[in-house]
Backbone as CSV, one residue per row, in Angstrom:
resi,resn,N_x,N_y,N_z,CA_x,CA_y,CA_z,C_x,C_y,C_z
1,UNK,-140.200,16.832,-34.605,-140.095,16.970,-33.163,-141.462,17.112,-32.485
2,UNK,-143.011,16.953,-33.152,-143.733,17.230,-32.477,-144.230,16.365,-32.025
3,UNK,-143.661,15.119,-31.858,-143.783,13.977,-31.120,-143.407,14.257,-29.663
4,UNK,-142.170,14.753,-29.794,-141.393,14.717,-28.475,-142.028,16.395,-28.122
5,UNK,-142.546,16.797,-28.795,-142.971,18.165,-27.795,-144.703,17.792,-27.024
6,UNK,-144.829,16.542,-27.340,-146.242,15.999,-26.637,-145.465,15.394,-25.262
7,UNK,-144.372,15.635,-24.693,-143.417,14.953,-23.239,-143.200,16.398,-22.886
8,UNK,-142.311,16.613,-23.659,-141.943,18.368,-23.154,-141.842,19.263,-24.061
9,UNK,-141.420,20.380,-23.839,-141.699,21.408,-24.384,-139.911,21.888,-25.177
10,UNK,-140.112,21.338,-26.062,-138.903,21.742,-27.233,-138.385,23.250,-27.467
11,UNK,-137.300,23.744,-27.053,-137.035,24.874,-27.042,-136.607,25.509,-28.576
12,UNK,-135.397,24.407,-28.709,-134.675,25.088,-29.777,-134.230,23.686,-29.963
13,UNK,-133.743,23.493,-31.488,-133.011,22.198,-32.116,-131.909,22.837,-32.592
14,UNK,-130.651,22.033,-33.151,-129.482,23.016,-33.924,-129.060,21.540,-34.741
15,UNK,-128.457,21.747,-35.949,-127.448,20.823,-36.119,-126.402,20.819,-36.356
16,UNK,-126.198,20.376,-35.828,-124.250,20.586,-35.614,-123.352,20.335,-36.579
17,UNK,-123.798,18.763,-37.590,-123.180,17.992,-38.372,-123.742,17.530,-39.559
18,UNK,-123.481,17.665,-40.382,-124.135,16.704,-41.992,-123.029,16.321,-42.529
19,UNK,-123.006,14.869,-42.455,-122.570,14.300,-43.809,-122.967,13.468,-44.221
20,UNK,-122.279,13.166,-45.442,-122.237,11.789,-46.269,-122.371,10.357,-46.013
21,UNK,-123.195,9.337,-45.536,-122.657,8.049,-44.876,-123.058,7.065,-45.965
22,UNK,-122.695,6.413,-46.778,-123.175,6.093,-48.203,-124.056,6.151,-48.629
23,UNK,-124.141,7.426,-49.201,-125.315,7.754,-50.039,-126.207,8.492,-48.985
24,UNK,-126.138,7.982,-47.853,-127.417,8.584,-46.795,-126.825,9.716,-45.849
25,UNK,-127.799,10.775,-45.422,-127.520,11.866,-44.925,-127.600,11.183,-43.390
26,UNK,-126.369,11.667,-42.745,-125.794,11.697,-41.512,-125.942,13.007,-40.331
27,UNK,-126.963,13.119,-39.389,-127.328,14.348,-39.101,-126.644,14.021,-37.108
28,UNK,-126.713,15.193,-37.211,-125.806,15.559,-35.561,-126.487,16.591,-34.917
29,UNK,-127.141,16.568,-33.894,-127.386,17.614,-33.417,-127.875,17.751,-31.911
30,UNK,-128.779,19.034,-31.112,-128.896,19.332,-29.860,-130.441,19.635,-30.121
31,UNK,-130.959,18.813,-29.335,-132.012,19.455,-28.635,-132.493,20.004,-27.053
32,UNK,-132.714,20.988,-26.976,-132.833,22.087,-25.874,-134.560,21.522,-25.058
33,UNK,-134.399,20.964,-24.345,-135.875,21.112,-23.443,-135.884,21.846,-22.617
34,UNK,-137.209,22.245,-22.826,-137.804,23.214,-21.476,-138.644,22.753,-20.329
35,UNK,-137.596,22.122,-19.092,-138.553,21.200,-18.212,-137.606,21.522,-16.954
36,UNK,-138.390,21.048,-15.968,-138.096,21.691,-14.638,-137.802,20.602,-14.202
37,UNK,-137.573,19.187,-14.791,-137.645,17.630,-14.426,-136.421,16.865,-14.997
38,UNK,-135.706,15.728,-14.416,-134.812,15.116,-15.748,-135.666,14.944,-16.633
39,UNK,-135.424,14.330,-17.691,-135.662,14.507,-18.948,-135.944,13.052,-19.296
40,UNK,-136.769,12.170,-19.570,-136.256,10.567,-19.543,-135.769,10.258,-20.636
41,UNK,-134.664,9.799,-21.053,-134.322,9.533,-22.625,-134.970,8.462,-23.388
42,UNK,-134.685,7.630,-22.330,-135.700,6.327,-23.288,-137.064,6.623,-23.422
43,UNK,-137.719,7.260,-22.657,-139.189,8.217,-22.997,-139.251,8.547,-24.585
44,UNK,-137.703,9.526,-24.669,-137.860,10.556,-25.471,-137.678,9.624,-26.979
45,UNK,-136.859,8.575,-26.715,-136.088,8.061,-27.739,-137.525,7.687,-28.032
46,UNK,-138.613,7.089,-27.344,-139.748,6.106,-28.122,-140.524,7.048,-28.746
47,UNK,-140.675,8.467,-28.645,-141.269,9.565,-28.886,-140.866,9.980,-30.217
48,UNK,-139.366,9.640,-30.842,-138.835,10.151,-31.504,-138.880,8.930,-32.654
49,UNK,-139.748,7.853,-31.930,-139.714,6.737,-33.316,-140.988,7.405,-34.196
50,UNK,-141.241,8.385,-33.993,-142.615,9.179,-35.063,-141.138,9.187,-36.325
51,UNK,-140.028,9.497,-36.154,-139.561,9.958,-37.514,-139.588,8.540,-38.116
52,UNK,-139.729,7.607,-38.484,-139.705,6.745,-39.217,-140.648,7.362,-40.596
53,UNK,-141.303,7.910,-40.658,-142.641,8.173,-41.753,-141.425,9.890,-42.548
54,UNK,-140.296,9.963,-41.765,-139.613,10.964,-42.490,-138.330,10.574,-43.205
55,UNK,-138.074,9.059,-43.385,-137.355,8.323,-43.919,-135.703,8.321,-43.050
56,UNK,-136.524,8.474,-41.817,-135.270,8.268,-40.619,-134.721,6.551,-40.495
57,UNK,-133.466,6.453,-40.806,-133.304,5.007,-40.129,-133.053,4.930,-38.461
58,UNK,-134.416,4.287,-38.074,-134.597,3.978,-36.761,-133.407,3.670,-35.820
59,UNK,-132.826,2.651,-36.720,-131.350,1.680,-36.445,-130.555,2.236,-35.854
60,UNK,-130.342,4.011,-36.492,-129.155,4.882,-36.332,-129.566,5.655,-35.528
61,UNK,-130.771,5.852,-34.973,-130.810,7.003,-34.011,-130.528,6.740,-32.342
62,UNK,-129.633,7.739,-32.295,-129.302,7.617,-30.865,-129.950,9.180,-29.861
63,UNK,-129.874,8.939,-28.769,-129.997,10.611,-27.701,-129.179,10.111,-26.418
64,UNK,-128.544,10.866,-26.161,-127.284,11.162,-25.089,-126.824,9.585,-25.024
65,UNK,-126.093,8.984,-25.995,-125.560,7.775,-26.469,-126.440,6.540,-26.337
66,UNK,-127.536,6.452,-25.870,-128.826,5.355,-25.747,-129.248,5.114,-27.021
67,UNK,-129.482,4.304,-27.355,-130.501,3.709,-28.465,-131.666,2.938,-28.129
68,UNK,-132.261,2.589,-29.170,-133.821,2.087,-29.297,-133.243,0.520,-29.118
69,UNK,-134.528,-0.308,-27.913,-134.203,-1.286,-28.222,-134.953,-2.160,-29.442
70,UNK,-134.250,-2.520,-30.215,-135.032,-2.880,-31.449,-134.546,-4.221,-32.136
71,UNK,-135.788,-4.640,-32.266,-135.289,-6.228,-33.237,-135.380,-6.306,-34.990
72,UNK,-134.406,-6.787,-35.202,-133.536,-6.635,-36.765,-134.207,-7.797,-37.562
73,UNK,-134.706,-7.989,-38.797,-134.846,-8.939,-39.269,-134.225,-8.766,-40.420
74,UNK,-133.454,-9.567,-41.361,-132.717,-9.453,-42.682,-134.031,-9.796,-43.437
75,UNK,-134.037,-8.888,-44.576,-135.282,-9.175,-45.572,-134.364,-9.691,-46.731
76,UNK,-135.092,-10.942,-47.113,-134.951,-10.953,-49.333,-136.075,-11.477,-49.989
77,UNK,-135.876,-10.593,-51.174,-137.309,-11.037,-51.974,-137.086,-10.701,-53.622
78,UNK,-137.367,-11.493,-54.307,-136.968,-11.809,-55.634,-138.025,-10.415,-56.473
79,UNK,-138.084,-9.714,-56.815,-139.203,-8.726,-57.817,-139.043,-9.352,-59.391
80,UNK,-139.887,-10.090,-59.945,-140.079,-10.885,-60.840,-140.706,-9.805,-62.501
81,UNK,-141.367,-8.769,-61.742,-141.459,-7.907,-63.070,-141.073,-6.086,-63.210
82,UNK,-139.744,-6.444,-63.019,-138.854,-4.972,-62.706,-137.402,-6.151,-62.927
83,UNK,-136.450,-4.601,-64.088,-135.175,-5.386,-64.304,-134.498,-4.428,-63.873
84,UNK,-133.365,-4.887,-63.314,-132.248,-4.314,-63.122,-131.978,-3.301,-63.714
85,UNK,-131.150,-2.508,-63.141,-130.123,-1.751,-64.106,-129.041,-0.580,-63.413
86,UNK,-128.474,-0.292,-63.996,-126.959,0.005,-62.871,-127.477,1.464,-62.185
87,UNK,-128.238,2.161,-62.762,-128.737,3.328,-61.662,-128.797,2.643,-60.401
88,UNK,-129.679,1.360,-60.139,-130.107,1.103,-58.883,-128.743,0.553,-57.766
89,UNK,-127.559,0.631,-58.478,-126.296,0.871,-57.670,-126.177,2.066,-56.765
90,UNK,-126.641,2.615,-56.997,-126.547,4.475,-56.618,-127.502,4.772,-55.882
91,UNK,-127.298,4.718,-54.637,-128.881,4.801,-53.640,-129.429,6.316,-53.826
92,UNK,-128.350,7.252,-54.397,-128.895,8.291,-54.650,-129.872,8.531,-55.956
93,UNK,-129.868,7.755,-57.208,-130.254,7.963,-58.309,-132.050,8.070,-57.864
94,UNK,-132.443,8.783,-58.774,-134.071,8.255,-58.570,-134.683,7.099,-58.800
95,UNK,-134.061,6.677,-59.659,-134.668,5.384,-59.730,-134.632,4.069,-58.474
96,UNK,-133.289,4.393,-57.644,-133.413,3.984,-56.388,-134.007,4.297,-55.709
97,UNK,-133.971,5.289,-55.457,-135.275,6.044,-54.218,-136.146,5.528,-54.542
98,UNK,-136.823,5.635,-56.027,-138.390,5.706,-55.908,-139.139,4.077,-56.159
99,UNK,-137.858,3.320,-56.035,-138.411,1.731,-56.536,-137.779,1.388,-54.720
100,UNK,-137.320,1.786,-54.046,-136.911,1.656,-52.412,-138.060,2.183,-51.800
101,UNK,-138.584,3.249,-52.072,-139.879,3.776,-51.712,-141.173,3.239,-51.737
102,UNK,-141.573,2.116,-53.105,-142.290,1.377,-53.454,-142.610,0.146,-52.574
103,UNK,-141.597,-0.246,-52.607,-141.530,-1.569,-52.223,-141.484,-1.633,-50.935
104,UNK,-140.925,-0.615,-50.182,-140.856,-0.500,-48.837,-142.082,-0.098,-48.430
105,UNK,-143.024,0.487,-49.140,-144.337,0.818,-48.581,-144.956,-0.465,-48.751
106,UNK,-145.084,-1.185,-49.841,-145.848,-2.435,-50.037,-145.451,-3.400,-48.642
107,UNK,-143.952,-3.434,-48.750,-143.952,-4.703,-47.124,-144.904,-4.016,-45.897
108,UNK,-144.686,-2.759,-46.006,-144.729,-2.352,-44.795,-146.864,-2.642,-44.589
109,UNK,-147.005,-1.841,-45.920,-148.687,-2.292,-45.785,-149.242,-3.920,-45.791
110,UNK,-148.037,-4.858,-45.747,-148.560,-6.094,-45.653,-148.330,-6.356,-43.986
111,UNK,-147.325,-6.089,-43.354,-146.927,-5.643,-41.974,-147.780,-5.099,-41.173
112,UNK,-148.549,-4.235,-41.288,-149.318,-2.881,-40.957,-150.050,-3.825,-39.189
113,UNK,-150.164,-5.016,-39.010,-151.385,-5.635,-38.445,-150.300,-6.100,-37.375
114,UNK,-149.169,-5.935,-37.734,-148.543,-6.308,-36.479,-147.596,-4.709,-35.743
115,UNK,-148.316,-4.639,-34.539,-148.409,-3.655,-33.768,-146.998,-3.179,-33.213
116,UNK,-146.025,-4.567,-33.522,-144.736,-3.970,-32.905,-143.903,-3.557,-33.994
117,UNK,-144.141,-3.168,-35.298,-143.836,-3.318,-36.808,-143.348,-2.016,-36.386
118,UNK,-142.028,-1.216,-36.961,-141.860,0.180,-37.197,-141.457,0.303,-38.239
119,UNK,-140.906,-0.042,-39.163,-140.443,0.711,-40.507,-139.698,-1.028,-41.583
120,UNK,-139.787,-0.483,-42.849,-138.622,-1.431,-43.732,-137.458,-0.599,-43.723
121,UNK,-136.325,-0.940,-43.988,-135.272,-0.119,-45.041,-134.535,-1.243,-45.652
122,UNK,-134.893,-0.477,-47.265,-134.494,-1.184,-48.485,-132.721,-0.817,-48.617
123,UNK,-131.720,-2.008,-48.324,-130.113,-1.488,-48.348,-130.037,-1.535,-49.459
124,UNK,-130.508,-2.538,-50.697,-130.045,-2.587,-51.852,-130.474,-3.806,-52.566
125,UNK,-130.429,-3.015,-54.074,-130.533,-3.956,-55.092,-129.590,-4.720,-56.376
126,UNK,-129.913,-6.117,-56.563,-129.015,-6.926,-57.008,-129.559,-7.233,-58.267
127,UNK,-128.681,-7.832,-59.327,-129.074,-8.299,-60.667,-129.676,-9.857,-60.215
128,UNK,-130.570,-10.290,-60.992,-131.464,-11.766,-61.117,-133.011,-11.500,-61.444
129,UNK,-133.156,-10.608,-62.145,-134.803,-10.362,-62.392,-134.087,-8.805,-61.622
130,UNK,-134.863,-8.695,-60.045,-134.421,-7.912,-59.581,-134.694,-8.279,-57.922
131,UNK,-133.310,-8.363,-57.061,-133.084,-9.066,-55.462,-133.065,-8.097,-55.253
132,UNK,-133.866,-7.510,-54.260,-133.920,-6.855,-52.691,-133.917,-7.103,-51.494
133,UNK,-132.805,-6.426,-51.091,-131.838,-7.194,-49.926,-132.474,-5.763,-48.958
134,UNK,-132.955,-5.794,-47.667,-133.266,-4.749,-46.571,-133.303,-5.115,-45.467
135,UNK,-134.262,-4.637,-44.269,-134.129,-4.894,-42.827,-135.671,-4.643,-42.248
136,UNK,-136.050,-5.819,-41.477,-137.301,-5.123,-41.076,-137.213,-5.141,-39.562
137,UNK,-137.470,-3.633,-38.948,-137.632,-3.373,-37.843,-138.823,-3.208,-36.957
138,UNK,-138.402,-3.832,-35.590,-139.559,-4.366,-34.789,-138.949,-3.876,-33.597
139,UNK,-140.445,-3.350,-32.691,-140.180,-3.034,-31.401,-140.420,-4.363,-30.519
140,UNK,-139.821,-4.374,-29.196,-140.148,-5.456,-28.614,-141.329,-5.202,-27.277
141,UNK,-142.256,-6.350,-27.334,-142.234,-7.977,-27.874,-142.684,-8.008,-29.655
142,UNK,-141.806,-8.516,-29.940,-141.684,-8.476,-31.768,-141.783,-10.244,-32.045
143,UNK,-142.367,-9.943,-33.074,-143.083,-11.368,-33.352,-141.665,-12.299,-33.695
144,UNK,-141.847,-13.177,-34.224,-140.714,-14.523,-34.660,-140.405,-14.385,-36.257
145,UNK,-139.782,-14.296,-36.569,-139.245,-14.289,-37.861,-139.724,-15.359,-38.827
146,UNK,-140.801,-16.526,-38.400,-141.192,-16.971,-39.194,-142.940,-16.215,-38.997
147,UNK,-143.348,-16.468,-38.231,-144.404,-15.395,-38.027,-144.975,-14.199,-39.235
148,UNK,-143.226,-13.468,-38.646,-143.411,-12.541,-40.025,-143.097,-12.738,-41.815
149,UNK,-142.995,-14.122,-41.910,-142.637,-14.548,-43.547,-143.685,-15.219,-43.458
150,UNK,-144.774,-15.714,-42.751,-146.009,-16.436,-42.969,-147.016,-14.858,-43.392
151,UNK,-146.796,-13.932,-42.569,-147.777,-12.881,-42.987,-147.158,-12.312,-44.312
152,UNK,-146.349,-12.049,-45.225,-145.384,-11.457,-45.641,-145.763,-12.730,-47.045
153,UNK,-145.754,-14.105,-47.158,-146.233,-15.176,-47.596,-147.934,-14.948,-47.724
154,UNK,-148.359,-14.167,-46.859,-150.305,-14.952,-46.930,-150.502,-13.419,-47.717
155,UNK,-149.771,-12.413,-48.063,-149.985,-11.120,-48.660,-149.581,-11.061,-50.097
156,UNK,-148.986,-12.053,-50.504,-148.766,-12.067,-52.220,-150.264,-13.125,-52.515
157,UNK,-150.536,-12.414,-53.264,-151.911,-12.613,-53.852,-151.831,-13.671,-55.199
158,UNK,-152.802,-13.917,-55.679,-153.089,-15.555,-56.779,-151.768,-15.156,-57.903
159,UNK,-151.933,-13.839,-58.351,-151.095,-13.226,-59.269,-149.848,-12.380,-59.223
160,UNK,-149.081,-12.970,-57.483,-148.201,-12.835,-57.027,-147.663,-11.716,-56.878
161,UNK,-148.999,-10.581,-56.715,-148.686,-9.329,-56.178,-148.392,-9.161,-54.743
162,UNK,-147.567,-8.342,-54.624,-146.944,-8.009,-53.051,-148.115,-6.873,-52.224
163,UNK,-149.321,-7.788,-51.437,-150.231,-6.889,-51.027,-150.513,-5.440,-51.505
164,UNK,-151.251,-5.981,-52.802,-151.635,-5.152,-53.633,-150.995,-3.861,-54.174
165,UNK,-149.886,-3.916,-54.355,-149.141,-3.264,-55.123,-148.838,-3.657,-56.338
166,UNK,-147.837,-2.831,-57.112,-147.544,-3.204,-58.655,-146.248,-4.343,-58.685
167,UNK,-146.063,-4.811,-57.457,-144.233,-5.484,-57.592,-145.202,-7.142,-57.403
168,UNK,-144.739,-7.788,-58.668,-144.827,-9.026,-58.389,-143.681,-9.715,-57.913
169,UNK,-143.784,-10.803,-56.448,-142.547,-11.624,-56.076,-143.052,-13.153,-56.354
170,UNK,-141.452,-13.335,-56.240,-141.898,-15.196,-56.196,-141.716,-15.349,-54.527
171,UNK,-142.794,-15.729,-54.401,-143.020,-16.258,-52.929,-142.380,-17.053,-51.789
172,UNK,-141.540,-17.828,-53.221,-140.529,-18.694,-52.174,-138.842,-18.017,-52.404
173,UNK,-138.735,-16.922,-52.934,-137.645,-16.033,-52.919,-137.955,-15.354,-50.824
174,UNK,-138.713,-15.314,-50.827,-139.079,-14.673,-49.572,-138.285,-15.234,-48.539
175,UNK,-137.441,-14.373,-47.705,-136.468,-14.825,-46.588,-136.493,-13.528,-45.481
176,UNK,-136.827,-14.403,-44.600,-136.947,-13.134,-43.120,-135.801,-14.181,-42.194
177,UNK,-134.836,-13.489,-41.919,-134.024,-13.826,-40.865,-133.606,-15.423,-41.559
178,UNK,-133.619,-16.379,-40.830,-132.761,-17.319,-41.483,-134.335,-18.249,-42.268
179,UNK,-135.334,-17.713,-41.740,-136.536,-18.738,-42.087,-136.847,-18.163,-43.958
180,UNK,-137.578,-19.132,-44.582,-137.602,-19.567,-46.145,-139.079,-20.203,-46.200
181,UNK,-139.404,-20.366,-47.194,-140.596,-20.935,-47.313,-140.342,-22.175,-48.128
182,UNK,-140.534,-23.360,-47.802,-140.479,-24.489,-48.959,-140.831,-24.747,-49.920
183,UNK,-140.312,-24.766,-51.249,-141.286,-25.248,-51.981,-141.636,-26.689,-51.988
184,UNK,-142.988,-26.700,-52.869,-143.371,-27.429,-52.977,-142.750,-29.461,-53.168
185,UNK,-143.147,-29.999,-53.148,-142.515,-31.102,-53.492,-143.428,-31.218,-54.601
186,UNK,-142.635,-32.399,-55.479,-142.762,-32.542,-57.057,-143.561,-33.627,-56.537
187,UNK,-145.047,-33.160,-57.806,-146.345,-34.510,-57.663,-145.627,-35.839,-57.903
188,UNK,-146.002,-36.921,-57.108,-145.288,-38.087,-57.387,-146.427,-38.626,-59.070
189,UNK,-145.332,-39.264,-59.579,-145.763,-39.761,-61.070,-145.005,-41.046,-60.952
190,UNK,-145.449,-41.911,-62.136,-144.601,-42.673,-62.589,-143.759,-42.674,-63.844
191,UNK,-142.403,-43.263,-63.304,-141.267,-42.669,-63.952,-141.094,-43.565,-65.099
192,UNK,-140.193,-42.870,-66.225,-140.397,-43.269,-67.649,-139.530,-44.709,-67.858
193,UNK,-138.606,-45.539,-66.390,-138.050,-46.406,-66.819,-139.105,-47.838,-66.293
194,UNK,-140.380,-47.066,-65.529,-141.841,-48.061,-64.776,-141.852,-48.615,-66.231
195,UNK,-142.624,-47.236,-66.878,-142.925,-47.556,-67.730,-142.251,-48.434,-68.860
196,UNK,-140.926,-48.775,-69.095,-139.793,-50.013,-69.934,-140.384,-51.201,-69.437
197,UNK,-140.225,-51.241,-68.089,-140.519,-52.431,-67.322,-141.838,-52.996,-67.549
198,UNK,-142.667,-52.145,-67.689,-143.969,-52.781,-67.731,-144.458,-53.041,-69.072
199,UNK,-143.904,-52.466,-69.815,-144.101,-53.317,-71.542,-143.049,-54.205,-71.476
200,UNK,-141.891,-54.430,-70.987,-140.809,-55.759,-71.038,-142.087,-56.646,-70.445
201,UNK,-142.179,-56.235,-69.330,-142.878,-57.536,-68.886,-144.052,-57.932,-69.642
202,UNK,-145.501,-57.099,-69.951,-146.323,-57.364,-70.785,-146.033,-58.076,-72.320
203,UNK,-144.734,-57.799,-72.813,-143.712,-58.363,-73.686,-144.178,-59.696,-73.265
204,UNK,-142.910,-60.551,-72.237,-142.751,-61.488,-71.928,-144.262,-62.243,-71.385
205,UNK,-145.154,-61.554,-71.152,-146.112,-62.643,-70.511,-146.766,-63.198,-71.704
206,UNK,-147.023,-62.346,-73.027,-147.379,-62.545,-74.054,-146.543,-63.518,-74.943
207,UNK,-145.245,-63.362,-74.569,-144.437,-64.304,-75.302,-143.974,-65.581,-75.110
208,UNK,-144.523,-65.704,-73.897,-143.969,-66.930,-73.136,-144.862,-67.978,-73.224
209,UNK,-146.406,-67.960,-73.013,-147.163,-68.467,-73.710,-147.548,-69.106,-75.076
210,UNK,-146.625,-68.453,-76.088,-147.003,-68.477,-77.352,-146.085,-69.403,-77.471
211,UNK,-144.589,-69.088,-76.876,-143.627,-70.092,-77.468,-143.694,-71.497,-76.708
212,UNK,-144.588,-71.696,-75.219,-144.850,-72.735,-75.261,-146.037,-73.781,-75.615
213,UNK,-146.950,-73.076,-76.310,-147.720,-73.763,-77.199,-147.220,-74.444,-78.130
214,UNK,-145.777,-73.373,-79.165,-145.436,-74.160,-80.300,-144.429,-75.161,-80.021
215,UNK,-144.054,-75.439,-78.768,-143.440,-75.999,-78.425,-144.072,-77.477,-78.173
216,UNK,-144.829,-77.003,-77.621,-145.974,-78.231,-77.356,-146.255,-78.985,-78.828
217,UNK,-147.039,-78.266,-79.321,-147.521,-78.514,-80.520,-146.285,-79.321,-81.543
218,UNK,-144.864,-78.651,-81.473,-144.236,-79.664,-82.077,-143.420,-80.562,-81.443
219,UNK,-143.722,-81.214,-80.406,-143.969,-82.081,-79.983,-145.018,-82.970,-80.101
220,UNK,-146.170,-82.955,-80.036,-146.988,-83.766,-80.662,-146.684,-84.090,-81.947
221,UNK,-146.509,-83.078,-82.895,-146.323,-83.546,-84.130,-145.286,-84.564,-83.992
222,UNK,-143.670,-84.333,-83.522,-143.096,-85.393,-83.504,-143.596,-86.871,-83.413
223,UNK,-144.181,-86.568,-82.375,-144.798,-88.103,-81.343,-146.068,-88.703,-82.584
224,UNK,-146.321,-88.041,-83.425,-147.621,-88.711,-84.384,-146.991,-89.381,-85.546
225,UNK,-145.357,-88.793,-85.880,-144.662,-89.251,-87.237,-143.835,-90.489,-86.407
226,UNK,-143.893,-90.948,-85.590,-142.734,-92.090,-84.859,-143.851,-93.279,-85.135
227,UNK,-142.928,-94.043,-85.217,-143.501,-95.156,-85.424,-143.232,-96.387,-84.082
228,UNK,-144.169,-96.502,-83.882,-143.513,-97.490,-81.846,-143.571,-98.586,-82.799
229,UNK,-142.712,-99.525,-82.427,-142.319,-100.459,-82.606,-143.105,-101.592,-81.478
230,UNK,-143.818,-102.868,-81.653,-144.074,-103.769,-80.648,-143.276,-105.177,-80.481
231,UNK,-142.840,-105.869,-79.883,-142.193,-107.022,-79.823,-143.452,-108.008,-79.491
232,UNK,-143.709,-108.970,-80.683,-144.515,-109.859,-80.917,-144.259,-111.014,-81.416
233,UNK,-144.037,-112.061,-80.194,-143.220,-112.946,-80.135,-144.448,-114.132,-80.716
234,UNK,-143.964,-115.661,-81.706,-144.869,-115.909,-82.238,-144.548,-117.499,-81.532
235,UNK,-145.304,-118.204,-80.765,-144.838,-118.864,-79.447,-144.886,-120.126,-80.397
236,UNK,-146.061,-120.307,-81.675,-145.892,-121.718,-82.039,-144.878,-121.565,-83.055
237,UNK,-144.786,-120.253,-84.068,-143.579,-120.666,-85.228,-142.484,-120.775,-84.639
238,UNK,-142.025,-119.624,-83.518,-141.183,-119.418,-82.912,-140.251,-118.063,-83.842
239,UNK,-141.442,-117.399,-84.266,-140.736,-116.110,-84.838,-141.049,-114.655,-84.371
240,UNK,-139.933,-114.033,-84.363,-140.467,-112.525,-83.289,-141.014,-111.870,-84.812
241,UNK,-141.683,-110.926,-84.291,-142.436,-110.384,-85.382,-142.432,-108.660,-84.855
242,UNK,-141.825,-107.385,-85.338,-142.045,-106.379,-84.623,-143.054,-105.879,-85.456
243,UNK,-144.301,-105.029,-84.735,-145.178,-104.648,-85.359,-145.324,-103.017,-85.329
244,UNK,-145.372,-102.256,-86.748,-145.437,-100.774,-86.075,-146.424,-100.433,-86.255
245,UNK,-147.115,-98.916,-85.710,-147.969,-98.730,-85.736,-148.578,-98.014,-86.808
246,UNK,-147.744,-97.941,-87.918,-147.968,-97.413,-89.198,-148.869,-98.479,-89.511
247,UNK,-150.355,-98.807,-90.360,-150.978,-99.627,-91.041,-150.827,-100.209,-92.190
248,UNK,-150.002,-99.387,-92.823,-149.805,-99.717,-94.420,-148.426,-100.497,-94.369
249,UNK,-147.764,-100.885,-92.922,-146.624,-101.750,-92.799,-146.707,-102.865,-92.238
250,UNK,-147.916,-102.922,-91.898,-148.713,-104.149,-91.188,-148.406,-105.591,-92.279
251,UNK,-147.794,-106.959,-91.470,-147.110,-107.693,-92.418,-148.216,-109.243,-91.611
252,UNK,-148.964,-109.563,-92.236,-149.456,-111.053,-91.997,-148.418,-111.974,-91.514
253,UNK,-148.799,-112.770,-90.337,-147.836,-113.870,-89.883,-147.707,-115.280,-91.493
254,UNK,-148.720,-114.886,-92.189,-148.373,-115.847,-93.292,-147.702,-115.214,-94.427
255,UNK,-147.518,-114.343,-94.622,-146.554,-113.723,-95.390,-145.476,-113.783,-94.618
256,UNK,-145.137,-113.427,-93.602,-143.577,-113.710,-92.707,-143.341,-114.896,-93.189
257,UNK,-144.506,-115.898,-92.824,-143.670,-117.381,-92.931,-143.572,-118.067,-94.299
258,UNK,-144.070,-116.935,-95.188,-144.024,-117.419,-96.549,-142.429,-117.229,-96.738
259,UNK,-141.839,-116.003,-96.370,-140.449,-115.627,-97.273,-139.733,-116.378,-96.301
């Protein structure tokens, strides 16, 4: 209350009510000022955002039914070297508190630079490595929800510490309000069926060549074993004579006209 006793002068506090609200203490009560003036509530209410550093949820505090006007952001973030385990069901166990405590200080010291920033609260943790699901609260004018996952993004460090704390995240687990961070796109390569294609084809350019050489080639050979035939007409015997071009079949017109 010695926030609000820097407005007025705090007489007496009482509390009226405690309970249970899952897991978290539920408090009710009166405070008495000593002032000769109304009292301004929304004054008092901004006076009374000092309890955040006493593990007050901001969210829930009300004075003579007014609340804080305040902007909500849904937090998630993957913790990559911390495992699960069913204590952290139990917001009461220690091991909740004191890994809610952790981590909520780490956002908050990556936060610290934005002026309308008031508090994290960690609601809970999930099995997958280890998901933390919370809320980050902002006074207004409160930055943009991607704004705050770009600062929240530029604070996990080479070795994917969460502004220098012990909680490593994966960076693109990071979700403020509906905004995400992309990953990366996959380096373009060439794919392993390029690669079929381009030995088929290097195949075929190599092969296509070869088989029309021997193709060629036996063809000539054909054309060298044929024998052309000439029509050689003999105008005074009056005998056709065909001549081939084999030499050793070569027949004298006087041997023709001998037989």
């Amino acid at each position: 209350m010695e926030s609000l006793s820097a407005l007025y002068r705090v007489r007496n506090f009482t509390i009226a009510q405690l309970r249970n609200h899952s897991g978290d203490l539920e408090l009710a009560g009166d405070v008495y000022l000593d002032t000769i003036v109304h009292a301004d509530v929304l004054e008092a209410l901004q006076a009374l955002t000092a309890l955040r550093t006493c593990s007050v949820d901001l969210t829930s505090l009300s004075l003579e039914g007014a609340r804080l006007h305040l902007q909500l952001y849904p937090l998630s973030l993957l913790v990559t070297n911390r495992h699960f385990s069913k204590d952290l069901l139990d917001p009461l166990s220690a091991e909740h508190q004191e890994l809610s405590t952790g981590i909520g200080d780490a956002v908050a010291r990556a936060l610290r630079d934005h002026r309308s920033f008031l508090q994290v609260l960690i609601r809970e943790f999930l099995p997958g490595s280890l998901i933390c699901h919370g809320d980050l609260v902002f006074q207004h004018p409160a930055p943009t929800s991607l704004e705050v996952l770009e600062t929240l993004v530029l604070s996990v460090g080479s070795n994917k510490v969460l502004a220098g704390s012990g909680f490593q995240v994966d960076p693109y687990s990071l979700a403020v309000g509906e905004d995400t961070l992309e990953p990366p796109l996959p380096e373009p390569g060439f794919p392993e069926y390029g690669v079929a294609i381009m030995v088929a084809c290097g195949l075929v350019i190599i092969t296509v060549p070869v088989i029309l050489l021997l193709c060629l080639r036996t063809k000539r050979l054909g054309w060298w074993h044929v024998a052309p035939l000439w029509d050689r007409r003999d105008p005074e015997a009056g005998i056709q004579t065909l001549e081939m071009d084999n030499q050793g079949f070569w027949a004298s017109s006087e041997q023709a006209s001998g037989f």
